[in-house]
C-alpha positions as CSV (number, residue, x, y, z in Angstrom):
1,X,96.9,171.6,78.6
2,X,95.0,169.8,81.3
3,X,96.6,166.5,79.8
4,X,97.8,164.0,82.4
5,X,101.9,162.6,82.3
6,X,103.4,159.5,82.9
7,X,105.0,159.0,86.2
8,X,109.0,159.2,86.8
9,X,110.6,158.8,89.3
10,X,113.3,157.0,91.3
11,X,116.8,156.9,89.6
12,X,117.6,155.3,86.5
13,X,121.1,156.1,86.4
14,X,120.8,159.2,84.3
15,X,121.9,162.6,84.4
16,X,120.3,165.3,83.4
17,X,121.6,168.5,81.9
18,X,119.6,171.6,82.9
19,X,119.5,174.5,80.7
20,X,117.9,177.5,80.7
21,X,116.9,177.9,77.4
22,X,114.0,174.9,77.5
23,X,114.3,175.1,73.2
24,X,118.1,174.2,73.4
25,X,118.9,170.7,71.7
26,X,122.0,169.6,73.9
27,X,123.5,166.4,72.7
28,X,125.0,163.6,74.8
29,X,128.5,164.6,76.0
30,X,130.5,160.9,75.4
31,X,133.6,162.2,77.1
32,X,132.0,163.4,80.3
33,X,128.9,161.0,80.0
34,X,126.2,164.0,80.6
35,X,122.8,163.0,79.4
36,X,120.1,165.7,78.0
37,X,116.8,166.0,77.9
38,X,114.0,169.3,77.0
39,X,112.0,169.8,80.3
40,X,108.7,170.5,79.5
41,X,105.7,172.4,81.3
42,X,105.0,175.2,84.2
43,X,104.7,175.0,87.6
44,X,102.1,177.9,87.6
45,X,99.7,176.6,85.0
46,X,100.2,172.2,85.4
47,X,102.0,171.5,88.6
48,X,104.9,169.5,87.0
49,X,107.3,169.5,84.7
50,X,108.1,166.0,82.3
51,X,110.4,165.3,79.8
52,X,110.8,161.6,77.2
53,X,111.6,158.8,77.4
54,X,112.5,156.3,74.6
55,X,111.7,153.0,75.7
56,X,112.2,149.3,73.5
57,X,113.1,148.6,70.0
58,X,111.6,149.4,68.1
59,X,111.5,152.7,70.3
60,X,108.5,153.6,71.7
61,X,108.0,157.2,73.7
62,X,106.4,157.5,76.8
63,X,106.4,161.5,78.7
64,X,107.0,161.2,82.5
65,X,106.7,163.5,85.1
66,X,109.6,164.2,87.2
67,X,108.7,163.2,89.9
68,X,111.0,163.0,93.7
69,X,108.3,162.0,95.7
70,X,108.5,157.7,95.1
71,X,110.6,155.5,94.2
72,X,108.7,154.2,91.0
73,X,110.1,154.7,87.6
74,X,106.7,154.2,85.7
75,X,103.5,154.7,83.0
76,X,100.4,153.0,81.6
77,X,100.3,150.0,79.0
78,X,98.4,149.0,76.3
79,X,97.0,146.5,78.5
80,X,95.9,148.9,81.4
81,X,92.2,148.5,81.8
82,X,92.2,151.0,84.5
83,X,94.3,154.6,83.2
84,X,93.7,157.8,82.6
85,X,93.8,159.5,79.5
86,X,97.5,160.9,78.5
87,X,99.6,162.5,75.7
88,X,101.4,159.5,74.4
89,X,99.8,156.4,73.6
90,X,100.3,153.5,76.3
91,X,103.6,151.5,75.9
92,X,103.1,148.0,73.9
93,X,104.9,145.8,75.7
94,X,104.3,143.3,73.0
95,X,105.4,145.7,70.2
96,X,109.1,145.3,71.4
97,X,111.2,143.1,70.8
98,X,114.3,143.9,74.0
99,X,111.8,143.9,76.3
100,X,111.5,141.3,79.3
101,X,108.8,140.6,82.2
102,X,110.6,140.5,85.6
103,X,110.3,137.5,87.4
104,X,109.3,136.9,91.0
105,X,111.8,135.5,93.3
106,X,115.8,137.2,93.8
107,X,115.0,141.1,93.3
108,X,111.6,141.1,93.3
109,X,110.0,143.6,95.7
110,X,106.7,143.5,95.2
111,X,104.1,140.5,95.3
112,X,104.3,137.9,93.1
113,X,101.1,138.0,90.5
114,X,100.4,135.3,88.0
115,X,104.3,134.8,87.5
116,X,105.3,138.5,87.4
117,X,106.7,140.8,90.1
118,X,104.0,143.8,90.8
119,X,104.2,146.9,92.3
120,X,102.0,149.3,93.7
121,X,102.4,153.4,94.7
122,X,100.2,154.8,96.8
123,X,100.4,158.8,97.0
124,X,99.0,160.9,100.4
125,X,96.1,162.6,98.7
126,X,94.8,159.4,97.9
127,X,96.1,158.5,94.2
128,X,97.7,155.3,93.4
129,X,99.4,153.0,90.7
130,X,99.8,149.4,90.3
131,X,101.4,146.8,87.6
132,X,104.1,144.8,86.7
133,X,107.9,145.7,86.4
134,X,109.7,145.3,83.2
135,X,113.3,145.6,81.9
136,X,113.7,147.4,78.3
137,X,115.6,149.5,77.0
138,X,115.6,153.1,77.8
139,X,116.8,156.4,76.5
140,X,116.5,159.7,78.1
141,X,114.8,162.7,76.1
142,X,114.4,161.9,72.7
143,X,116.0,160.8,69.4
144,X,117.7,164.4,68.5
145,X,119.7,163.7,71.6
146,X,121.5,160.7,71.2
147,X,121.8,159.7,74.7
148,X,123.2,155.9,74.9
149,X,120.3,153.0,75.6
150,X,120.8,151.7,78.9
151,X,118.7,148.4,79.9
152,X,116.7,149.1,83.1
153,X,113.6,148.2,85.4
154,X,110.2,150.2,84.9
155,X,106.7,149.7,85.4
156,X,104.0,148.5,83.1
157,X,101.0,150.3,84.8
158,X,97.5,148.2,85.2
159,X,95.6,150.5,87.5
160,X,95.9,154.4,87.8
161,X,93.3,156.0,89.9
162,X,92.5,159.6,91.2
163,X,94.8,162.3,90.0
164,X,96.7,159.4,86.9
């Protein structure tokens, strides 16, 4: 309790399937391609709700919060100087071996920082994130669910600040 999440948001192609009994383990559905995924939380008692990701191979989890409110699919690194304490240790980059920096140039909407494309996220009552987008890897919920791997862009946070 108390414990902060990693941020999702955005769309990363994924569907989720909803069911009202949060301890259900629903399996990926091949012929109609419906992803699941446990939703964790309470409204009431932490404000959000999150659910896991799988992210690089070897697979590493990060928990995100689910998140509509920006266009940002991301969470801390093992080289963020500047986060918050969370759940799940920070995503090594290093540690996996599908994973790719993205470059500046074609696609890049952020700045361009020391060769990498950055982003930042500023929220209205004052928080923020910045880093570095990525391409890995990723799998929604966890491994129980066997949702396919699909490669897509994500942020390797290097500043949190306020409510991260």
């Amino acid at each position: 309790p108390g414990a902060r999440r990693r941020m999702l948001s955005g769309t990363l192609g994924l569907l989720l399937l909803l069911a009202s009994d949060l301890g259900a383990r629903a399996l990926f559905d091949p012929e109609h391609k419906i992803e699941s995924a446990r939703i964790y939380g309470n409204i009431d008692a932490y404000a959000y709700y999150y659910i896991d990701l799988i992210i690089g191979s070897p697979p590493q989890r990060v928990s995100v919060i689910l998140d509509t409110g920006s266009g940002v699919a991301a969470f801390p690194c093992a080289n963020c100087n500047h986060c918050g304490s969370h759940i799940d240790p920070p995503f090594d980059f290093a540690k996996s071996s599908s994973a790719s920096w993205v470059s500046c140039g074609d696609g890049c909407a952020g700045t361009c920082t020391s060769g990498h494309c950055s982003y930042y996220q500023g929220y209205t009552e004052g928080s923020s994130i910045s880093g570095y987008w990525f391409q890995d890897l990723v799998r929604l919920g966890d491994s129980l669910q066997h949702n396919p791997a699909v490669n897509a862009r994500m942020g390797c946070h290097s500043n949190e600040n306020k409510l991260f």
